[in-house]
C-alpha positions, 0 to 999 in steps of 0.5 A: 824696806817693806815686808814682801822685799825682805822676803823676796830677799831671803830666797835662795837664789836658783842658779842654771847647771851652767853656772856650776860648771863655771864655779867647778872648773874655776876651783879646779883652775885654782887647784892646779896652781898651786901645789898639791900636797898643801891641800892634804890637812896633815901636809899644810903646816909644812908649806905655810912656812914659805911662801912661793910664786913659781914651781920647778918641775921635778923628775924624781926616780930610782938608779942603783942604790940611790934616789935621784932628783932632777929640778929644771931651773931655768934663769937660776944661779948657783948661788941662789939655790938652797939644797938640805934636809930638814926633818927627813925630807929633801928641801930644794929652795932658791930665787930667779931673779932675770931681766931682759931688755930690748931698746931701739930707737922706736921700740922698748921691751923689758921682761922680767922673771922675779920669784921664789920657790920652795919643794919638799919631798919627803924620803920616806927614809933616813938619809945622811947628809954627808952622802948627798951629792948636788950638782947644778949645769946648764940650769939643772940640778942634780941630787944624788941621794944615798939610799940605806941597803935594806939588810937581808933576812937572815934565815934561821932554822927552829928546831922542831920538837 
């Protein structure tokens, strides 16, 4: 190579708005992919411990004195769910593993869903084992959560002097 290529070389290379644009919506394409706590550094540690290929959709909310979770897991089994708690959060773990197949005489198709998946949701309190409830029907789970009854203030008057 002679002098002037090595310095056409080393010239940054310009690119267009366009393509900015492109690379911007590409990383946002990934982002949504994957879950999003894991992008917070202090979050990181907790997910790298398992690795997932598909997400459930929750509905998480209040009812009376106890936080409800709502999974949809579609093509699950009971028995390939995991419910517990591990350092304070809610571990919802399992595997689909589903298979369709059509055969007829001039047409084939096979479908298959394969993959894990792994939710953490931290409580934000201390729950007790024992008082947590999960029922799975019709590919739903449900986990009732004991909340802890906040003790009220007790009002204590201070004698003035």
């Amino acid at each position: 190579m002679n002098e002037k290529m090595m310095k056409t070389e080393n010239r940054p290379v310009h690119r267009g708005p366009l393509a900015v644009m492109d690379e911007l919506v590409n990383e946002f394409e990934q982002l949504w992919q994957k879950p999003w706590l894991p992008a917070l550094p202090f979050a990181r540690r907790r997910f790298d411990k398992e690795a997932t290929t598909w997400m459930p959709r929750l509905d998480v909310f209040k009812k009376d004195d106890e936080l409800v979770v709502k999974a949809d897991l579609p093509g699950i089994r009971k028995e390939d769910i995991q419910v517990y708690l591990e350092e304070g959060d809610l571990i919802l773990k399992g595997e689909r593993k589903e298979e369709t197949k059509v055969e007829e005489e001039s047409y084939y198709r096979a479908e298959c869903t394969y993959g894990s998946f792994y939710r953490r949701l931290p409580l934000g309190f201390a729950a007790v084992p024992e008082t947590i409830n999960a029922k799975f029907l019709d590919g739903i789970l449900e986990v009732h959560v004991s909340m802890p009854v906040a003790a009220k203030p007790e009002v204590k008057p201070i004698p003035v002097s």
